[in-house]
VEXTOR-440023 format. One record per residue (C-alpha): residue in three letters; chain; x, y, z. Coordinates in nm, 3 decimals. Example, Ala and Ser with C-alpha at 12.3 -4.5 7.8 and 13.67 -1.06 7.14 Angstrom:
+---------+--------+---------+---------+---------+
! residuo ! cadena !      c1 !      c2 !      c3 !
+---------+--------+---------+---------+---------+
!     ala !      A !   1.230 !  -0.450 !   0.780 !
!     ser !      A !   1.367 !  -0.106 !   0.714 !
+---------+--------+---------+---------+---------+
//
This chain:
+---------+--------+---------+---------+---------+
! residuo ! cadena !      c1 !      c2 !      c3 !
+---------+--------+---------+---------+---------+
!     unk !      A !   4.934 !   4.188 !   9.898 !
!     unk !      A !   4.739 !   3.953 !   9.629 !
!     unk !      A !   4.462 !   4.146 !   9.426 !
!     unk !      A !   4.112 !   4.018 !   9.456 !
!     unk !      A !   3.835 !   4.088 !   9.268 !
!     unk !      A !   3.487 !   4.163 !   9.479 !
!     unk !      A !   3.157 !   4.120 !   9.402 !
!     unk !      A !   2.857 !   4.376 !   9.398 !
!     unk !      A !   2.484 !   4.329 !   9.313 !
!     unk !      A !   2.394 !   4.698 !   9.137 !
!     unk !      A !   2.033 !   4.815 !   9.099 !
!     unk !      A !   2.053 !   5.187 !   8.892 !
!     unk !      A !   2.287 !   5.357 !   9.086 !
!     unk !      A !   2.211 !   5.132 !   9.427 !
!     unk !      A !   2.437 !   4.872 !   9.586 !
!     unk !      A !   2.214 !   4.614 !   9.690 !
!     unk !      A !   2.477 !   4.367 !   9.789 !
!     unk !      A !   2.858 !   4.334 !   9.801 !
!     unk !      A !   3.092 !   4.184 !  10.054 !
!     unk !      A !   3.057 !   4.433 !  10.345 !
!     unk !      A !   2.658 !   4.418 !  10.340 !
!     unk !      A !   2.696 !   4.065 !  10.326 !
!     unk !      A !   2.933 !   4.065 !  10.629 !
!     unk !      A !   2.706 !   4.301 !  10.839 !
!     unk !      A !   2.414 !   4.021 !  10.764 !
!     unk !      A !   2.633 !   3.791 !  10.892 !
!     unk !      A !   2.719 !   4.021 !  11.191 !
!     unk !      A !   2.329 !   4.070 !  11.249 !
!     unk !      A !   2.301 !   3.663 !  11.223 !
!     unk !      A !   2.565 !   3.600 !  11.526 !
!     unk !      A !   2.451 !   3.890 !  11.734 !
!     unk !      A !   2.071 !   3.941 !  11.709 !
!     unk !      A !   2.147 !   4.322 !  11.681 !
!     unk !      A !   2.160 !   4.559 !  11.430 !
!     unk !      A !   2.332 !   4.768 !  11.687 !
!     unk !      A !   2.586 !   4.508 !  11.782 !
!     unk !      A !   2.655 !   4.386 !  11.377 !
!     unk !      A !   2.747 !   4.739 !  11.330 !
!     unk !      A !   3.027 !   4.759 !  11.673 !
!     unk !      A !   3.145 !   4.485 !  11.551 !
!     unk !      A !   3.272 !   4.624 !  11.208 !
!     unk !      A !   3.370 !   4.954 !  11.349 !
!     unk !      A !   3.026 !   5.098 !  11.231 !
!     unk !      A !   2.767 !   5.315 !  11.375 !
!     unk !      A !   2.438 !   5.251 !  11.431 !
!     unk !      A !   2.332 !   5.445 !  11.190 !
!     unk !      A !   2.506 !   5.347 !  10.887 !
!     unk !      A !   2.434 !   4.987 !  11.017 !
!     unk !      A !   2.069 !   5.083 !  10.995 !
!     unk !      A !   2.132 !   5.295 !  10.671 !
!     unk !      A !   2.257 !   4.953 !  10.455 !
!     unk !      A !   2.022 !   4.688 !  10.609 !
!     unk !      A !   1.738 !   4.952 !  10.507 !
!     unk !      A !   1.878 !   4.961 !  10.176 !
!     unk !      A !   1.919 !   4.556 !  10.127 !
!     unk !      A !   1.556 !   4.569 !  10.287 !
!     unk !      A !   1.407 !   4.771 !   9.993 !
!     unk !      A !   1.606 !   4.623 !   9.692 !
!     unk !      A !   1.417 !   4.270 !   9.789 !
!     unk !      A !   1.137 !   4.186 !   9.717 !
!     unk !      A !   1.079 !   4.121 !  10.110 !
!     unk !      A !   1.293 !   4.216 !  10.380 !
!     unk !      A !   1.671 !   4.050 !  10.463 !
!     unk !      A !   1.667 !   4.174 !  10.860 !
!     unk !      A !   1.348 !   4.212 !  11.070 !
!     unk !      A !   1.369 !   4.409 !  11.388 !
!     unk !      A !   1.183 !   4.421 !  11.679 !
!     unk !      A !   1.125 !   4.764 !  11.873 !
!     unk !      A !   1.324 !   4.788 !  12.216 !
!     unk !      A !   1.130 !   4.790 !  12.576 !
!     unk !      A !   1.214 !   4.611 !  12.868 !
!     unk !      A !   1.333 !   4.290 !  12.729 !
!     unk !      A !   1.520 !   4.516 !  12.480 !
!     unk !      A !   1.485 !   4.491 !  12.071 !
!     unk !      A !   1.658 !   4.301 !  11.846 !
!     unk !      A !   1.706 !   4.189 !  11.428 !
!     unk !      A !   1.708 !   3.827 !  11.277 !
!     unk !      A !   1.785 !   3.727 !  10.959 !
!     unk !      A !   1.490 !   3.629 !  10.723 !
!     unk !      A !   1.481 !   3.296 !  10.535 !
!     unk !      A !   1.560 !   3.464 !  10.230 !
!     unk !      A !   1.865 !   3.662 !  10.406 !
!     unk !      A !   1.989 !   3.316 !  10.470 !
!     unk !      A !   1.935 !   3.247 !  10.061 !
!     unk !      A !   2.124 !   3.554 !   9.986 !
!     unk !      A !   2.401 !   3.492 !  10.210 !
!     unk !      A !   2.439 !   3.152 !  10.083 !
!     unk !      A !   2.448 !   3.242 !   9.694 !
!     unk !      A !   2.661 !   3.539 !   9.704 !
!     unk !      A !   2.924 !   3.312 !   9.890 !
!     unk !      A !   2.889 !   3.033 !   9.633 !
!     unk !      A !   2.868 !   3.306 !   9.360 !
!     unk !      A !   3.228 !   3.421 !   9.566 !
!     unk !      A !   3.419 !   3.127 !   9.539 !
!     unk !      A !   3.302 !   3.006 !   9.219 !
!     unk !      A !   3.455 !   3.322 !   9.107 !
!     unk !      A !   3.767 !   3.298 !   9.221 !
!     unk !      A !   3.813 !   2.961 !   9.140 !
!     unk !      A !   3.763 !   3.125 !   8.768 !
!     unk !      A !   3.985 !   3.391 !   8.798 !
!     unk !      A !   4.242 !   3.304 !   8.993 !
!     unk !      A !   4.525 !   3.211 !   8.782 !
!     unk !      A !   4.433 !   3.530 !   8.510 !
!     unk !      A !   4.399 !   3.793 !   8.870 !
!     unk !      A !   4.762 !   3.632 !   8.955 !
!     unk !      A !   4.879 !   3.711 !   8.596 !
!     unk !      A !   4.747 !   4.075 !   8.596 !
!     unk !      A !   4.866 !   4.104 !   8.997 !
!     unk !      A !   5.241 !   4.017 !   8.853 !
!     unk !      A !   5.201 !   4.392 !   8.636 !
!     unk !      A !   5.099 !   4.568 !   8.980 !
!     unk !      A !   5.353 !   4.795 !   9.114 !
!     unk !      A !   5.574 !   4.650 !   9.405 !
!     unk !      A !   5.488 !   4.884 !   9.667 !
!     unk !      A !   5.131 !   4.806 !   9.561 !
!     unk !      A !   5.127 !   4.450 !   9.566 !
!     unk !      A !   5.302 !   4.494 !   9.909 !
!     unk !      A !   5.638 !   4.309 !   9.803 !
+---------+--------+---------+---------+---------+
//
């Protein structure tokens, strides 16, 4: 298994983006549900709630807006600036890697076998 290196947006001691919030926007995107973004990744509702709240409040407006369930059922869409996120932490991503690549594989070469999966 290759190392990586991962990327997280820290605010004090909060996480207000890294690669698994950025995948459960994505999720919400595709889906239209909180609900559903969370199945999808093996997550529960409420942990799927618990991060978008969190992204929600570290902005300085919301990521995900939901609408409250009823007969046509609720739902959550992506904001413009979710979209903005999204887009710069993925360029942010690969312009990272394309900077660290050949140094990760150098470091990855001292990783134990049975760590590196060899």
């Amino acid at each position: 298994m290759k190392p990586r290196l991962t990327f997280r947006l820290v605010l004090g001691e909060t996480i207000a983006l890294g690669p698994g919030k950025v995948q459960l926007l994505e999720a919400i995107h595709e889906t239209g549900s909180i609900a559903a973004a969370g199945r999808s990744m093996n997550m529960s509702y409420k942990r799927a709630w618990h991060l978008v709240d969190t992204m929600n409040r570290c902005f300085k407006s919301p990521l995900v807006e939901t609408a409250k369930g009823g007969a046509r059922g609720g739902g959550a869409a992506l904001t413009p600036l979710a979209e903005e996120v999204i887009g710069r932490y993925r360029r942010l991503e690969a312009q990272a890697r394309e900077a660290t690549d050949a140094e990760l594989a150098e470091l990855g070469a001292h990783l134990a076998p049975d760590v590196r999966g060899d």
